[in-house]
C-alpha positions in Angstrom: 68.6 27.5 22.3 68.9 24.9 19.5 67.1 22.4 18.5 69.6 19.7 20.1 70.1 21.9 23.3 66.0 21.1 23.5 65.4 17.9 26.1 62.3 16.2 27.4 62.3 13.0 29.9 59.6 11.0 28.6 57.7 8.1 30.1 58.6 5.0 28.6 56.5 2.4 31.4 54.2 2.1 34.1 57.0 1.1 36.9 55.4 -1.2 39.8 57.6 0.1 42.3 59.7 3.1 42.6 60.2 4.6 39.0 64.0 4.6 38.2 66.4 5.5 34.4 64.4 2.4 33.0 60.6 4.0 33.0 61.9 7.3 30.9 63.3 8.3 27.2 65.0 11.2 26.9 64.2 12.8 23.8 65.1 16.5 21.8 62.1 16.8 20.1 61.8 20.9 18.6 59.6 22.8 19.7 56.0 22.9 17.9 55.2 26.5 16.8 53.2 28.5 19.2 49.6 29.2 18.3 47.2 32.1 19.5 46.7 31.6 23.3 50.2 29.6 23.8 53.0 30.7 24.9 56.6 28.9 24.6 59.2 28.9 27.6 62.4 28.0 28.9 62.2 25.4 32.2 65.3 26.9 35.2 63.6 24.9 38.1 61.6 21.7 38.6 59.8 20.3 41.5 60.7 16.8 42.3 57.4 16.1 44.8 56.6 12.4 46.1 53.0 12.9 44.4 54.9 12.0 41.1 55.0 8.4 42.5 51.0 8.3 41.8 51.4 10.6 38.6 52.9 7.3 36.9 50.2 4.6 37.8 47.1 3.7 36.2 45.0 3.8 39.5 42.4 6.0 39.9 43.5 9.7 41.2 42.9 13.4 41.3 44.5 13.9 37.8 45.1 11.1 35.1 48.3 9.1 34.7 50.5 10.6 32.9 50.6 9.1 29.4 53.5 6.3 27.6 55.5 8.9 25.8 54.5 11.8 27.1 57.1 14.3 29.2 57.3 13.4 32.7 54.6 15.5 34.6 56.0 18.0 37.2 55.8 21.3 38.4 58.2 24.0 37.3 59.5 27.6 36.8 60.0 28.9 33.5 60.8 32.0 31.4 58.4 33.2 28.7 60.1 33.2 25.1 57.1 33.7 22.8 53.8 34.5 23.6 50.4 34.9 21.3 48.7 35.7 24.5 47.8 39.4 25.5 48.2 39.3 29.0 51.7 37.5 29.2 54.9 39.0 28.0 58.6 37.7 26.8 60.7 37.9 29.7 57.9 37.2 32.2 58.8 34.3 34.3 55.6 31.9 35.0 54.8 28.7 36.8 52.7 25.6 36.3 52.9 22.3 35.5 55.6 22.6 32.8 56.8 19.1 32.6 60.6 17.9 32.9 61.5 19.4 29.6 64.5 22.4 29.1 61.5 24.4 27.0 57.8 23.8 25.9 54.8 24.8 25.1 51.7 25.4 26.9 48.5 27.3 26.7 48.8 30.4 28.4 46.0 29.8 30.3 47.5 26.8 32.6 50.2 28.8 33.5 50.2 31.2 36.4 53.1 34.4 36.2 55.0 35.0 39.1 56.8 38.3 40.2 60.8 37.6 40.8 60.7 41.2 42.4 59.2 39.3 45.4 61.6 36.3 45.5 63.8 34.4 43.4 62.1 31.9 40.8 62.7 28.4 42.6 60.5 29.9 45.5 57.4 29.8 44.2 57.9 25.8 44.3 58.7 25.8 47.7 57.4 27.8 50.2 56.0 30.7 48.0 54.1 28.0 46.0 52.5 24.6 45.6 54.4 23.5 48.5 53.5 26.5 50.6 50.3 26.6 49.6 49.4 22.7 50.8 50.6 23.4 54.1 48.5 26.6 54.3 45.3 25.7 53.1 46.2 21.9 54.9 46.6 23.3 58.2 44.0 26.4 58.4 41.0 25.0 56.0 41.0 21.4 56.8 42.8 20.8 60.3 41.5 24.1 61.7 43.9 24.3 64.8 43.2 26.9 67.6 45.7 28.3 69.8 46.7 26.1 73.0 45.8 22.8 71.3 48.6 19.9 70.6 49.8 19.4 67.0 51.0 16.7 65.4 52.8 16.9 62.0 54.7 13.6 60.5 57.4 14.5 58.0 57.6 17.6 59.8 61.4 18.3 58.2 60.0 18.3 54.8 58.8 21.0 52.6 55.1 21.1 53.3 55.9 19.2 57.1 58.0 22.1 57.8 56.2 24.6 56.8 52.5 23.3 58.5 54.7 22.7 61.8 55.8 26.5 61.8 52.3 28.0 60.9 50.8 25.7 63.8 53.2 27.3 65.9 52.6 30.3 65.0 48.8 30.0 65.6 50.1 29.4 69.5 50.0 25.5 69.3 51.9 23.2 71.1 53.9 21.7 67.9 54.9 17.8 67.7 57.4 17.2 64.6 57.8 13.8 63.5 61.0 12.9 61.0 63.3 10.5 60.4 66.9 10.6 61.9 69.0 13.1 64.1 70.0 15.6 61.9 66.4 16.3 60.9 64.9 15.9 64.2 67.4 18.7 65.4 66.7 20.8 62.7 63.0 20.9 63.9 64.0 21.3 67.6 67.3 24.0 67.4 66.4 25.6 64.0 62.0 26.1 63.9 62.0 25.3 67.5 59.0 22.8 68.0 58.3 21.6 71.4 58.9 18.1 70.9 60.4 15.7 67.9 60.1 12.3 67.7 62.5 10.2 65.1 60.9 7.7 63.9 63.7 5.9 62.8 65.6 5.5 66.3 62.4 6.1 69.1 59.0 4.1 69.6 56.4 6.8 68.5 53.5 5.2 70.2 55.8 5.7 73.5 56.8 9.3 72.8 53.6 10.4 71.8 52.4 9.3 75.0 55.2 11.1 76.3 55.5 14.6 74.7 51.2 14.8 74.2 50.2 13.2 77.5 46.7 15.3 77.2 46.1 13.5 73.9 46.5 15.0 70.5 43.7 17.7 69.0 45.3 18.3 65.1 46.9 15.7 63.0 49.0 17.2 59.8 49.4 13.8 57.7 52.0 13.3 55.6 53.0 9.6 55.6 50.4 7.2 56.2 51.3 3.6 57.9 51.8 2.3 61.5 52.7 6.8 62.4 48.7 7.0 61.4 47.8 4.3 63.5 49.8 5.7 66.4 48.1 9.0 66.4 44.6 7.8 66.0 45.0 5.8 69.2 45.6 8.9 71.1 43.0 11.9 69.8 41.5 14.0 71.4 37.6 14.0 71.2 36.7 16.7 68.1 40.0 15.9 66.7 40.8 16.7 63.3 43.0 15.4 61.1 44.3 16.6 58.0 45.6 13.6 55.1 47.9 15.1 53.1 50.3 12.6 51.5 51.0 8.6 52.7 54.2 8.9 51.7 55.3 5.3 53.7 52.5 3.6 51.0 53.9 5.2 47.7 56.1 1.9 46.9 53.9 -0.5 47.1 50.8 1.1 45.9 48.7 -2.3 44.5 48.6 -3.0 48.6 48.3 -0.2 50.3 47.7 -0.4 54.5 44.9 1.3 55.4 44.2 2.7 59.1 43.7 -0.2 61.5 42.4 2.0 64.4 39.8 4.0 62.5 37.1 3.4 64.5 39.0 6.0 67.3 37.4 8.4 64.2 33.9 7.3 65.6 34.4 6.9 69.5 36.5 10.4 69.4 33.4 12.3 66.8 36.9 13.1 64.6 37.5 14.4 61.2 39.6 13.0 58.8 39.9 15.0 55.8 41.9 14.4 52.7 43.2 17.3 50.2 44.7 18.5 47.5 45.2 22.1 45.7 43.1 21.8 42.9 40.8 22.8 45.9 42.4 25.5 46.4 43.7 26.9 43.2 41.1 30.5 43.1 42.8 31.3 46.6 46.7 31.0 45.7 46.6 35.1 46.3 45.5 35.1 49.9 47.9 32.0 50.9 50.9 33.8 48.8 50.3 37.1 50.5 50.3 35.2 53.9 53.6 33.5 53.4 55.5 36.2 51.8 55.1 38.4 54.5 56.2 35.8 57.2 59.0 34.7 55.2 60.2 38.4 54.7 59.9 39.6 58.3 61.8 36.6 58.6 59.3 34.6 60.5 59.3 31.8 58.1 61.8 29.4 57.5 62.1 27.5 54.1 64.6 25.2 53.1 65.9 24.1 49.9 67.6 21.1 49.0 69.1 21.3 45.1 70.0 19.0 42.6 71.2 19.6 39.1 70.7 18.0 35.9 67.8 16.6 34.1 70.1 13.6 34.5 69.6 13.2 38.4 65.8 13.5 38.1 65.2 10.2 38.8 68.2 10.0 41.8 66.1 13.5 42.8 62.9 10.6 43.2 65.0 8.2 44.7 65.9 10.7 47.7 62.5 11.7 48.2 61.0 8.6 48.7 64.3 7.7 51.2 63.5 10.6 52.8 67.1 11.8 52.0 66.3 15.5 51.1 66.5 18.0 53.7 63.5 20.2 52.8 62.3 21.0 49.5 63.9 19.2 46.8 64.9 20.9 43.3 65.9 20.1 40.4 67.9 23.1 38.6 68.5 22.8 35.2 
Protein backbone atom coordinates (compact mmCIF):
# COMPACT_ATOMS: atom_id res chain seq x y z
CA UNK A 1 0.00 0.00 0.00
CA UNK A 2 1.31 3.43 -1.03
CA UNK A 3 1.40 6.42 0.37
CA UNK A 4 -1.51 7.81 -1.92
CA UNK A 5 -3.54 4.43 -1.63
CA UNK A 6 -3.46 5.69 2.30
CA UNK A 7 -7.04 7.56 3.24
CA UNK A 8 -8.49 9.07 6.34
CA UNK A 9 -12.07 10.92 6.65
CA UNK A 10 -11.36 13.56 8.88
CA UNK A 11 -13.64 15.89 10.84
CA UNK A 12 -13.72 19.20 9.50
CA UNK A 13 -17.07 20.71 11.88
CA UNK A 14 -19.21 20.16 14.63
CA UNK A 15 -22.57 19.51 12.38
CA UNK A 16 -25.93 20.70 14.33
CA UNK A 17 -27.89 18.19 12.77
CA UNK A 18 -27.24 15.02 10.96
CA UNK A 19 -23.42 15.04 9.83
CA UNK A 20 -23.32 14.85 5.97
CA UNK A 21 -19.89 15.22 3.01
CA UNK A 22 -19.66 18.90 4.41
CA UNK A 23 -18.43 17.97 8.34
CA UNK A 24 -15.35 15.68 6.86
CA UNK A 25 -11.83 16.05 4.80
CA UNK A 26 -10.53 13.41 3.24
CA UNK A 27 -7.01 13.27 3.54
CA UNK A 28 -3.76 10.60 2.54
CA UNK A 29 -1.72 11.50 5.15
CA UNK A 30 1.42 8.47 5.47
CA UNK A 31 1.61 6.64 8.00
CA UNK A 32 3.84 7.74 11.16
CA UNK A 33 6.40 5.03 12.02
CA UNK A 34 5.40 2.55 14.51
CA UNK A 35 7.08 2.85 17.93
CA UNK A 36 7.57 0.07 20.73
CA UNK A 37 4.05 -1.02 21.85
CA UNK A 38 2.22 0.16 18.41
CA UNK A 39 1.33 -1.69 15.97
CA UNK A 40 0.28 -0.46 12.23
CA UNK A 41 -2.74 -2.11 10.25
CA UNK A 42 -4.79 -2.22 7.35
CA UNK A 43 -8.81 -1.19 7.97
CA UNK A 44 -11.32 -4.22 5.60
CA UNK A 45 -14.44 -3.38 7.73
CA UNK A 46 -16.01 -0.36 9.61
CA UNK A 47 -18.91 -0.04 11.79
CA UNK A 48 -21.31 2.63 10.82
CA UNK A 49 -23.28 2.76 14.52
CA UNK A 50 -25.92 5.72 15.30
CA UNK A 51 -23.68 6.36 18.50
CA UNK A 52 -21.37 8.36 16.00
CA UNK A 53 -24.21 10.98 15.86
CA UNK A 54 -23.00 11.93 19.63
CA UNK A 55 -19.26 11.04 18.79
CA UNK A 56 -19.32 14.50 16.80
CA UNK A 57 -20.97 17.01 19.44
CA UNK A 58 -19.43 18.89 22.07
CA UNK A 59 -22.05 17.69 24.76
CA UNK A 60 -21.07 15.94 27.54
CA UNK A 61 -20.79 11.92 27.02
CA UNK A 62 -19.21 8.70 27.84
CA UNK A 63 -16.08 9.40 25.61
CA UNK A 64 -14.96 12.95 24.38
CA UNK A 65 -15.90 14.45 21.04
CA UNK A 66 -13.98 13.50 18.58
CA UNK A 67 -11.52 16.31 17.76
CA UNK A 68 -11.54 19.13 14.32
CA UNK A 69 -9.17 17.26 12.24
CA UNK A 70 -8.91 14.24 13.66
CA UNK A 71 -10.08 10.74 11.62
CA UNK A 72 -13.66 10.13 12.14
CA UNK A 73 -14.04 7.87 15.25
CA UNK A 74 -15.54 4.29 14.51
CA UNK A 75 -15.19 0.83 15.15
CA UNK A 76 -13.40 -1.46 12.81
CA UNK A 77 -11.55 -4.72 11.64
CA UNK A 78 -8.16 -4.62 10.67
CA UNK A 79 -5.07 -6.68 9.69
CA UNK A 80 -1.79 -6.23 11.59
CA UNK A 81 1.15 -5.08 9.18
CA UNK A 82 3.84 -4.16 11.79
CA UNK A 83 3.95 -4.77 15.21
CA UNK A 84 6.68 -3.66 18.08
CA UNK A 85 4.38 -5.46 20.39
CA UNK A 86 5.23 -9.05 21.76
CA UNK A 87 1.97 -10.50 21.99
CA UNK A 88 0.60 -9.44 18.53
CA UNK A 89 1.85 -10.76 15.24
CA UNK A 90 1.76 -9.56 11.27
CA UNK A 91 -1.03 -11.21 9.85
CA UNK A 92 -3.15 -11.25 12.97
CA UNK A 93 -6.35 -9.62 12.36
CA UNK A 94 -7.63 -7.28 15.41
CA UNK A 95 -10.49 -4.99 16.39
CA UNK A 96 -10.98 -1.67 18.08
CA UNK A 97 -11.74 1.60 17.54
CA UNK A 98 -9.57 2.06 14.35
CA UNK A 99 -11.04 5.06 12.91
CA UNK A 100 -12.38 5.54 9.15
CA UNK A 101 -8.96 5.33 7.77
CA UNK A 102 -7.69 2.44 5.00
CA UNK A 103 -4.53 1.89 7.61
CA UNK A 104 -3.24 3.46 10.98
CA UNK A 105 -1.65 3.24 13.86
CA UNK A 106 -2.56 2.39 17.23
CA UNK A 107 -1.11 1.29 20.50
CA UNK A 108 -1.37 -2.26 20.74
CA UNK A 109 -2.88 -2.08 23.79
CA UNK A 110 -6.45 -0.57 22.57
CA UNK A 111 -6.76 -3.06 20.20
CA UNK A 112 -8.29 -6.45 20.98
CA UNK A 113 -7.20 -9.65 18.25
CA UNK A 114 -9.82 -11.68 17.06
CA UNK A 115 -9.65 -15.34 15.66
CA UNK A 116 -11.06 -15.55 11.84
CA UNK A 117 -10.95 -19.37 12.46
CA UNK A 118 -14.27 -18.75 14.38
CA UNK A 119 -15.97 -16.43 11.90
CA UNK A 120 -15.18 -14.09 9.23
CA UNK A 121 -13.65 -10.58 10.23
CA UNK A 122 -16.95 -8.23 9.72
CA UNK A 123 -18.55 -10.48 12.57
CA UNK A 124 -16.92 -9.39 15.32
CA UNK A 125 -18.81 -5.94 14.62
CA UNK A 126 -21.95 -7.42 14.50
CA UNK A 127 -23.20 -9.99 16.38
CA UNK A 128 -19.79 -11.55 17.48
CA UNK A 129 -18.81 -7.99 18.78
CA UNK A 130 -19.65 -4.58 20.03
CA UNK A 131 -23.03 -5.06 18.66
CA UNK A 132 -23.48 -8.50 20.11
CA UNK A 133 -22.09 -7.64 23.13
CA UNK A 134 -24.72 -4.54 23.95
CA UNK A 135 -27.53 -6.65 23.44
CA UNK A 136 -26.04 -9.39 25.77
CA UNK A 137 -24.84 -7.62 28.59
CA UNK A 138 -28.17 -5.01 27.83
CA UNK A 139 -30.67 -7.71 28.16
CA UNK A 140 -29.14 -10.22 30.97
CA UNK A 141 -27.16 -7.56 33.29
CA UNK A 142 -29.40 -4.57 33.20
CA UNK A 143 -32.99 -5.75 32.07
CA UNK A 144 -32.70 -9.13 33.91
CA UNK A 145 -35.72 -10.94 32.18
CA UNK A 146 -36.98 -14.25 33.55
CA UNK A 147 -38.73 -16.82 31.57
CA UNK A 148 -42.62 -16.23 31.10
CA UNK A 149 -42.43 -12.47 31.46
CA UNK A 150 -43.45 -9.91 28.38
CA UNK A 151 -40.60 -8.24 26.41
CA UNK A 152 -40.58 -5.29 24.76
CA UNK A 153 -37.65 -4.38 22.35
CA UNK A 154 -37.99 -1.04 20.04
CA UNK A 155 -35.75 -1.21 16.90
CA UNK A 156 -36.14 -4.76 17.27
CA UNK A 157 -34.88 -5.31 13.30
CA UNK A 158 -31.70 -3.73 14.06
CA UNK A 159 -28.36 -5.06 14.94
CA UNK A 160 -28.44 -4.87 18.71
CA UNK A 161 -32.72 -4.86 18.52
CA UNK A 162 -32.47 -8.10 16.84
CA UNK A 163 -30.22 -9.68 18.61
CA UNK A 164 -31.78 -8.67 22.45
CA UNK A 165 -35.32 -9.80 20.87
CA UNK A 166 -33.79 -13.35 20.07
CA UNK A 167 -31.87 -13.89 23.39
CA UNK A 168 -35.19 -12.73 25.28
CA UNK A 169 -36.73 -15.37 23.39
CA UNK A 170 -34.60 -17.66 24.01
CA UNK A 171 -34.76 -17.05 27.88
CA UNK A 172 -38.63 -18.24 27.27
CA UNK A 173 -40.10 -14.71 27.08
CA UNK A 174 -42.98 -13.61 25.46
CA UNK A 175 -41.07 -11.23 22.82
CA UNK A 176 -42.67 -7.78 21.48
CA UNK A 177 -40.51 -6.26 18.42
CA UNK A 178 -41.04 -2.89 17.56
CA UNK A 179 -39.64 -1.51 13.93
CA UNK A 180 -40.48 0.60 11.35
CA UNK A 181 -42.30 -0.64 8.15
CA UNK A 182 -43.51 -4.01 6.67
CA UNK A 183 -40.61 -5.59 5.42
CA UNK A 184 -38.93 -5.27 8.84
CA UNK A 185 -41.78 -6.07 10.88
CA UNK A 186 -42.07 -9.41 8.84
CA UNK A 187 -38.67 -10.13 9.21
CA UNK A 188 -39.11 -10.20 13.04
CA UNK A 189 -42.47 -12.20 12.79
CA UNK A 190 -41.56 -15.03 9.66
CA UNK A 191 -37.76 -14.95 10.01
CA UNK A 192 -36.76 -14.73 14.37
CA UNK A 193 -40.32 -15.50 15.02
CA UNK A 194 -41.37 -12.98 17.87
CA UNK A 195 -44.85 -13.22 19.14
CA UNK A 196 -45.96 -9.88 18.15
CA UNK A 197 -44.55 -6.77 15.98
CA UNK A 198 -45.81 -3.56 16.03
CA UNK A 199 -44.70 -0.92 12.99
CA UNK A 200 -44.48 2.08 14.21
CA UNK A 201 -44.66 3.72 11.16
CA UNK A 202 -48.20 2.40 9.93
CA UNK A 203 -50.00 1.17 13.61
CA UNK A 204 -50.80 3.24 16.90
CA UNK A 205 -48.28 1.66 19.43
CA UNK A 206 -50.04 2.80 22.48
CA UNK A 207 -53.13 0.61 20.89
CA UNK A 208 -51.11 -2.45 20.06
CA UNK A 209 -49.27 -2.57 23.09
CA UNK A 210 -52.44 -2.75 24.73
CA UNK A 211 -53.25 -5.31 22.38
CA UNK A 212 -50.33 -7.80 22.05
CA UNK A 213 -49.19 -7.20 26.12
CA UNK A 214 -52.70 -6.94 27.64
CA UNK A 215 -51.02 -8.24 31.18
CA UNK A 216 -48.74 -5.11 31.02
CA UNK A 217 -45.14 -5.14 30.10
CA UNK A 218 -42.20 -6.64 32.72
CA UNK A 219 -38.69 -5.81 30.41
CA UNK A 220 -38.19 -2.78 28.29
CA UNK A 221 -35.05 -3.14 25.68
CA UNK A 222 -34.68 0.66 24.66
CA UNK A 223 -33.35 1.63 21.70
CA UNK A 224 -35.10 4.82 20.45
CA UNK A 225 -36.24 7.10 22.92
CA UNK A 226 -39.45 9.53 22.14
CA UNK A 227 -43.23 9.19 22.30
CA UNK A 228 -42.26 4.59 21.86
CA UNK A 229 -40.77 5.45 25.57
CA UNK A 230 -43.65 7.17 26.70
CA UNK A 231 -45.96 4.40 25.42
CA UNK A 232 -44.30 1.66 27.34
CA UNK A 233 -43.90 3.46 30.54
CA UNK A 234 -47.71 3.85 30.68
CA UNK A 235 -48.16 0.23 30.62
CA UNK A 236 -45.31 -1.64 33.15
CA UNK A 237 -45.63 -3.91 35.03
CA UNK A 238 -44.92 -3.32 38.80
CA UNK A 239 -40.84 -4.33 39.32
CA UNK A 240 -40.43 -3.50 35.72
CA UNK A 241 -37.13 -2.97 34.32
CA UNK A 242 -36.10 -1.21 31.70
CA UNK A 243 -32.98 -1.24 29.92
CA UNK A 244 -31.88 2.41 27.85
CA UNK A 245 -29.75 1.61 25.37
CA UNK A 246 -29.73 4.23 22.52
CA UNK A 247 -32.62 7.16 21.80
CA UNK A 248 -32.13 6.89 18.46
CA UNK A 249 -35.60 9.16 17.52
CA UNK A 250 -33.48 12.18 19.65
CA UNK A 251 -30.08 11.86 17.75
CA UNK A 252 -31.11 14.89 15.21
CA UNK A 253 -31.98 17.28 17.29
CA UNK A 254 -29.76 16.76 20.14
CA UNK A 255 -29.59 20.75 21.72
CA UNK A 256 -33.61 19.67 22.58
CA UNK A 257 -33.84 16.49 23.36
CA UNK A 258 -37.61 15.04 24.82
CA UNK A 259 -37.27 13.54 27.77
CA UNK A 260 -39.86 10.87 29.28
CA UNK A 261 -43.15 12.63 30.00
CA UNK A 262 -44.58 9.58 32.01
CA UNK A 263 -41.64 8.92 34.29
CA UNK A 264 -43.34 9.00 37.30
CA UNK A 265 -44.98 5.29 36.21
CA UNK A 266 -41.00 4.58 37.31
CA UNK A 267 -42.17 5.58 40.90
CA UNK A 268 -45.88 4.21 41.15
CA UNK A 269 -44.67 0.81 39.31
CA UNK A 270 -41.05 0.62 42.02
CA UNK A 271 -39.28 0.31 38.22
CA UNK A 272 -35.75 0.46 37.07
CA UNK A 273 -34.56 2.37 34.44
CA UNK A 274 -31.05 1.70 33.74
CA UNK A 275 -28.87 3.23 31.10
CA UNK A 276 -25.55 1.41 29.52
CA UNK A 277 -22.81 1.30 27.63
CA UNK A 278 -19.76 -1.33 26.98
CA UNK A 279 -17.15 0.42 28.57
CA UNK A 280 -19.05 -1.41 31.45
CA UNK A 281 -18.53 -4.25 30.14
CA UNK A 282 -15.26 -4.39 28.35
CA UNK A 283 -13.26 -7.23 31.14
CA UNK A 284 -16.37 -9.65 30.16
CA UNK A 285 -16.20 -9.56 26.11
CA UNK A 286 -14.97 -13.54 26.62
CA UNK A 287 -18.07 -14.76 28.44
CA UNK A 288 -20.58 -12.71 26.01
CA UNK A 289 -18.42 -14.00 22.79
CA UNK A 290 -18.45 -17.57 23.95
CA UNK A 291 -22.27 -17.16 24.44
CA UNK A 292 -22.99 -15.95 21.01
CA UNK A 293 -20.72 -18.02 19.04
CA UNK A 294 -22.11 -21.03 20.16
CA UNK A 295 -25.82 -19.89 19.40
CA UNK A 296 -24.91 -18.53 16.20
CA UNK A 297 -23.03 -21.85 15.15
CA UNK A 298 -25.78 -24.32 16.25
CA UNK A 299 -27.54 -21.95 14.23
CA UNK A 300 -29.75 -20.58 16.95
CA UNK A 301 -28.77 -17.15 16.24
CA UNK A 302 -29.61 -15.10 13.51
CA UNK A 303 -27.49 -12.00 12.52
CA UNK A 304 -27.88 -9.88 9.66
CA UNK A 305 -25.73 -7.83 7.71
CA UNK A 306 -26.46 -4.93 5.71
CA UNK A 307 -23.06 -3.70 3.46
CA UNK A 308 -21.95 -0.78 1.90
CA UNK A 309 -18.80 -0.08 0.12
CA UNK A 310 -16.57 2.78 -0.10
CA UNK A 311 -15.07 5.19 2.31
CA UNK A 312 -17.07 7.34 -0.03
CA UNK A 313 -20.63 6.21 1.15
CA UNK A 314 -19.72 6.64 4.85
CA UNK A 315 -21.61 9.41 5.32
CA UNK A 316 -24.82 7.97 2.96
CA UNK A 317 -23.97 4.68 5.46
CA UNK A 318 -25.03 7.54 8.45
CA UNK A 319 -27.73 8.80 6.51
CA UNK A 320 -29.43 5.21 6.39
CA UNK A 321 -28.93 4.56 9.87
CA UNK A 322 -30.55 7.40 11.21
CA UNK A 323 -33.64 6.74 8.47
CA UNK A 324 -33.71 3.54 9.69
CA UNK A 325 -32.97 2.27 6.14
CA UNK A 326 -30.52 -0.54 6.96
CA UNK A 327 -31.78 -3.93 7.48
CA UNK A 328 -29.60 -5.09 10.33
CA UNK A 329 -26.12 -4.28 10.96
CA UNK A 330 -24.78 -1.80 8.74
CA UNK A 331 -21.06 -2.11 7.22
CA UNK A 332 -18.94 -0.35 5.63
CA UNK A 333 -16.31 -2.55 3.50
CA UNK A 334 -13.52 -0.94 2.23
Amino acid sequence: MTNQDIFQLRLASYPEGLPNNEHFERTHDALPEVKDGEISFETTWISIDPAMKGWVTQKRSYMPPVAIGEAMRAFGVAKVTESKHPKIQVGDWITGMLGVQSAGVLDARLVRKIDTSFAPPEKYLGGLGMTGYTAYFGLFDVAKPEPGQTVVVSAAAGAVGSVASQLAKMHGCKVIGIAGGLEKCNYLKQTLKLHGTIDYKNQNVAEQLDKLAPQGIDVYFDNVGGQILDDVLMRINPHARIAVCGAVSQYENLDNMIGPKNYMQIITQSAIMQGFTMKDYIRRIPEAFTKLYNLEHKGELILRDHIIEGIDNFTEGLRMIYAGENQGKLLLKL
